[in-house]
C-alpha positions in Angstrom: 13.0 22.2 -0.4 11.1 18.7 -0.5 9.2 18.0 3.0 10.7 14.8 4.7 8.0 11.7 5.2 7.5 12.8 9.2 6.7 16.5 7.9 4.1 14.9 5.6 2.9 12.7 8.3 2.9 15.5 10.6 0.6 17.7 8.0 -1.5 14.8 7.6 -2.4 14.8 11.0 -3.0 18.2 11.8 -5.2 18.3 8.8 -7.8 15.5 10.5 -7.2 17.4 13.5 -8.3 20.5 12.2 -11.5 18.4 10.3 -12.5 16.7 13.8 -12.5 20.3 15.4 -14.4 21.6 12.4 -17.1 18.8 12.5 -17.4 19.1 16.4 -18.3 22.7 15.7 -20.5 22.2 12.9 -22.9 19.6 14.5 -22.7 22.7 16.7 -24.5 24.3 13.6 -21.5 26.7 13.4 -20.3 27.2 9.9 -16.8 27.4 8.6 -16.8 31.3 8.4 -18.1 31.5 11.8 -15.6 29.1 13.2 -13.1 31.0 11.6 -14.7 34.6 12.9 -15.3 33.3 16.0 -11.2 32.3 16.5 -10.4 35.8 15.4 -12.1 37.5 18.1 -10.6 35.2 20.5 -14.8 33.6 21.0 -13.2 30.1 20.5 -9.8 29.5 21.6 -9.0 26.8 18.7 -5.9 25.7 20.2 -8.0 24.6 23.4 -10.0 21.9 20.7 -6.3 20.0 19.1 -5.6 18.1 22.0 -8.8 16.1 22.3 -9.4 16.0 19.1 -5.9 14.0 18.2 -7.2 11.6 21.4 -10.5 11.6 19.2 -8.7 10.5 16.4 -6.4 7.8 18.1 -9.4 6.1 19.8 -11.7 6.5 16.8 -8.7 5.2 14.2 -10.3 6.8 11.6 -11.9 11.3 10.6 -14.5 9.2 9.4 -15.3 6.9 12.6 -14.3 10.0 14.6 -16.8 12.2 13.1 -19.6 9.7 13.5 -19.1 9.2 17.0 -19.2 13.0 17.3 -22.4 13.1 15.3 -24.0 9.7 17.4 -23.0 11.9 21.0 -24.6 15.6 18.9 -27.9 14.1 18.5 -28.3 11.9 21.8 -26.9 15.2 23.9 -29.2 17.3 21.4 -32.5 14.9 21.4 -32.1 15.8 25.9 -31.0 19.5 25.8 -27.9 18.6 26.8 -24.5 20.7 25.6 -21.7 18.4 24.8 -18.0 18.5 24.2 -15.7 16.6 22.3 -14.3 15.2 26.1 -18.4 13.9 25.9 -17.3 11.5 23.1 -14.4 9.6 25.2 -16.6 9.6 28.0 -19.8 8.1 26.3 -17.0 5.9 24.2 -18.2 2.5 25.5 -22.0 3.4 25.0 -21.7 4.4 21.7 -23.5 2.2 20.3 -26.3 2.3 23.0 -26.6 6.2 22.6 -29.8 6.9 21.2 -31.8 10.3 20.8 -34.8 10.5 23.5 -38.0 9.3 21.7 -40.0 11.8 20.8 -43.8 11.0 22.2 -46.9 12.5 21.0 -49.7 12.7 23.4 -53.1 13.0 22.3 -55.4 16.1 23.6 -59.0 17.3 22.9 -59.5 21.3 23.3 -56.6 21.3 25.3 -57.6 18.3 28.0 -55.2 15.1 27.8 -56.9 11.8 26.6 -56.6 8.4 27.4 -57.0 5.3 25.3 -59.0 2.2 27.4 -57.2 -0.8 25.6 -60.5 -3.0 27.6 -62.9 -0.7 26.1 -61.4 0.4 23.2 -62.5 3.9 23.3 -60.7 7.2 23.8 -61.8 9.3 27.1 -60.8 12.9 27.8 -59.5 14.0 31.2 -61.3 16.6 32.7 -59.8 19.6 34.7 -61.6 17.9 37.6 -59.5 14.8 36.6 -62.9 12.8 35.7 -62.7 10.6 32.7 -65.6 11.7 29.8 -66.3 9.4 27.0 -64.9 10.7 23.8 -67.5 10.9 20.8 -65.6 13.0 18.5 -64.4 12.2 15.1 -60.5 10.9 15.5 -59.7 14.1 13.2 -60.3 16.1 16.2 -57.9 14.6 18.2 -54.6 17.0 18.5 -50.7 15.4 19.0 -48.6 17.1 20.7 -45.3 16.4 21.7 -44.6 15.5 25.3 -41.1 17.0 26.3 
């Protein structure tokens, strides 16, 4: 028996459903065969991820648009710590295109003391545990970055 045009239409649909779902989970870092493991033993309630992903899809217009803004909300959330659901995306929906991920800063230490650049001086002083600025007269190669969280 031939499927009538709404039957198609309705296929169709629950199709980029089930892709928005899918991606939301996978900038999760979940895999398909997880996804699908983890709905058998009842981990992820599947069902509980259609509804908001058809609004996804009705305010996004598009899998694709829709799986970018999940992907621009995964690495601004991700870049802070932060967990995020696909109800995130409607709520950051206007700052979409502000969202950013949090700079990552790299802060310059010597044997484990932080150092300062003097932009009047142009030199590089290390802080002391007493907090007294010393005079750097190391090679820059000595200098160690680490990344300030």
């Amino acid at each position: 028996m031939e499927k009538t045009k709404k039957q198609k239409r309705d296929n169709l649909e629950e199709t980029a459903i089930q892709q928005i779902v899918n991606h939301y989970f996978y900038s999760k870092g979940l895999s398909l065969e997880q996804i699908k493991s983890n709905a058998k033993q009842k981990k992820i309630i599947y069902s509980r991820f259609t509804r908001p992903a058809k609004q996804l899809l009705e305010l996004a217009g598009s899998v694709k648009k829709g799986k970018l803004a999940i992907d621009r909300v995964a690495d601004w959330a991700k870049s802070r710590n932060l967990d995020y659901a696909i109800e995130t995306v409607f709520k950051k929906w206007l700052e979409l295109d502000r969202l950013k991920p949090k700079e990552i800063v790299k802060k310059p230490f010597y044997q484990g003391n932080p150092m300062i650049w003097s932009q009047t001086k142009k030199k590089w002083y290390v802080v002391g545990d007493d907090g007294e600025w010393r005079e750097f007269v190391g090679d820059e190669k000595d200098i160690q970055w680490k990344i300030s969280k």
